[in-house]
N, C-alpha and C positions, 0 to 999 in steps of 0.2 A: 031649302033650308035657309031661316034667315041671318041675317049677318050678324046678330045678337049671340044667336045660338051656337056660331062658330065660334066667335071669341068668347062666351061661355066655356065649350068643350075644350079650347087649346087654351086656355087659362089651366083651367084643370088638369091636365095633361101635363100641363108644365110645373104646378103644384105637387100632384104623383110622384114624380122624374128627382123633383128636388127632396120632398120628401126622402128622413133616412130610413135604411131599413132596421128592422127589432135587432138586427147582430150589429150595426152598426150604432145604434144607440146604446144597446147593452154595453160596447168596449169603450163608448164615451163617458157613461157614469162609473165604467170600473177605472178607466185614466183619471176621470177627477176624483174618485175615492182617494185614489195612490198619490195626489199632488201633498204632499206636507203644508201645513197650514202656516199661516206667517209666526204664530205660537210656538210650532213644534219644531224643539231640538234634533241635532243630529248627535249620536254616538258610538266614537271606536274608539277600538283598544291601541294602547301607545305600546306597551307591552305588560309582561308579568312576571311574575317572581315567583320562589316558593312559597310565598304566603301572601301575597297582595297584588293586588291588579292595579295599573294605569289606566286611566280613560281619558280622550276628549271629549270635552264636552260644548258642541257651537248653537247659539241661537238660529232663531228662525229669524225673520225681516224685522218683529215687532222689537228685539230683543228680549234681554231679561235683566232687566232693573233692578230687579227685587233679588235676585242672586237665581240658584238653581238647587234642585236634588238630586241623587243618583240612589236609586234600590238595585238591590243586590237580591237573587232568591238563588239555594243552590236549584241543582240539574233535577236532583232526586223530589226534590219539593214540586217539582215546576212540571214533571213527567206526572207526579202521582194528582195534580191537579187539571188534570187532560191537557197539558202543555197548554199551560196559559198560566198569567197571572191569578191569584185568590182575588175576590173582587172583594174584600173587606182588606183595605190600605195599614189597617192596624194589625192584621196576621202577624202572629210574632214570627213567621217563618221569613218573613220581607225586611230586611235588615235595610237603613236607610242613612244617608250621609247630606248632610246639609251644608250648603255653602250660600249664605244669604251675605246681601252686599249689604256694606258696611264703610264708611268715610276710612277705614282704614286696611278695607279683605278688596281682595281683586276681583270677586264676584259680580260685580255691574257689568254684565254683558252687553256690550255693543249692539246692532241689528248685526247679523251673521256673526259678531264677534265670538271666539274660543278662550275658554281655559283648559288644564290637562290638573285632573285632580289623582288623587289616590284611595281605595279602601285596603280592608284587612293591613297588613304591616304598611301595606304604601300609603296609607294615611299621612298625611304632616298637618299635626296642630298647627293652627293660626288664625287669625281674628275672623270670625265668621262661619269658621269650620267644626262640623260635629258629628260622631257616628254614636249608634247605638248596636253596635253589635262590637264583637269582640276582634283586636285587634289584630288578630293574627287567623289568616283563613288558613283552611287545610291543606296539606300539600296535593296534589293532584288531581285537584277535584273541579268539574265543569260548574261553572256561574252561569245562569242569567242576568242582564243587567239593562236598564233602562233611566233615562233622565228626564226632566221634566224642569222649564225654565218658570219662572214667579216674573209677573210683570207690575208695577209700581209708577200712576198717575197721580195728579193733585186730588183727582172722585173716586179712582179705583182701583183696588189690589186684589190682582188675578192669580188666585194663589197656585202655585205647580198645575200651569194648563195644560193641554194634552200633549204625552208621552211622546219620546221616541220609538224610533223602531226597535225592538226588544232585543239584544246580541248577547253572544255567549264567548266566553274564556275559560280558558283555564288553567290553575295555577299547577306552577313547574312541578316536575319530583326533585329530592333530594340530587345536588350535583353528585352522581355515584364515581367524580372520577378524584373526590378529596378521601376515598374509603382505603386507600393505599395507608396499610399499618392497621389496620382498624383490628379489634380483638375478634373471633367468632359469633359471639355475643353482641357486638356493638355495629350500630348503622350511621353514616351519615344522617344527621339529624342539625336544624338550623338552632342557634342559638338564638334568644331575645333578644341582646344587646348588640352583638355585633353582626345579625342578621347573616351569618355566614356557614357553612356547612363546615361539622367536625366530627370525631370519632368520639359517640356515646348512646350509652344505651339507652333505644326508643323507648320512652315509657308508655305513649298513649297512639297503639296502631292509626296510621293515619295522619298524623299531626305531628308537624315539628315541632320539640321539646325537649329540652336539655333533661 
């Protein structure tokens, strides 16, 4: 055999060897599937109320410049659409809350930098800030929720790029330990204004309302 052919065959050999295997390559593009992109936000929940959720909301490496969104879809919407989001972003079942940055809204995200916003009652008006859905969510009802940061150069506005990972909350029941007096007829139920639970009768199963 000549000496070509041997460092031929132990070339290759050593190629084979290093070579990965299909399961080892498959778990390498499912690790980089799962890495978050320098775009994509993180989001959890701070906590929740009887009618509104908190969230964090942090950038990815790139930041977000341009401010951020958060969508809201309830449980029952998000099951009957085979647990996923609807892929048409205008479904009116997708409730959406805008926080775009502004010389005077805290919205200009840092690279990794966080804010902690609110929907339904945990909304708070202020410069930059806007929902289209109603501001009181239902009492005890599971959310899906997800956010998406806006990136702003001198060439380019990358509008709400890709999503976070999708999480779910859910808003309180009625505190049942203010029902102490309450008439037979009447529930703990939250009021609009002082957001606080009192004896009165539920008018609309589900929802707190005076």
């Amino acid at each position: 055999m000549s000496m070509l052919l041997v460092v031929l065959l132990c070339a290759a050999s050593v190629a084979a060897a290093a070579a990965p295997t299909p399961a080892a390559a498959h778990k390498h593009a499912e690790d980089k599937a799962k890495r978050p992109s320098a775009l994509q936000p993180s989001l959890t929940v701070v906590n929740h109320t009887e009618g509104g959720i908190n969230v964090r909301v942090c950038a990815g490496s790139k930041g977000g410049s341009g401010g951020f969104s958060v969508q809201w879809l309830s449980e029952d919407h998000y099951s009957a659409n085979g647990n996923a989001w609807p892929k048409n972003p205008k479904n009116p079942d997708i409730c959406h809350g805008r926080f775009e940055a502004r010389p005077t809204s805290r919205f200009n995200l840092k690279p990794n930098g966080c804010a902690i916003v609110g929907v339904g009652d945990a909304f708070v008006p202020e410069s930059g800030a806007s929902v289209d859905c109603p501001r009181i969510l239902p009492i005890n009802k599971k959310w899906r929720l997800r956010a998406s940061t806006k990136t702003v150069t001198r060439t380019i506005i990358n509008p709400y790029a890709q999503p976070s990972e999708t999480i779910e909350a859910t808003t309180l029941s009625c505190r049942h330990d203010l029902t102490i007096g309450c008439q037979a007829n009447e529930k703990c139920v939250l009021t609009p204004l002082g957001r606080k639970c009192a004896c009165k009768v539920e008018r609309s199963p589900g929802v707190c309302a005076p």
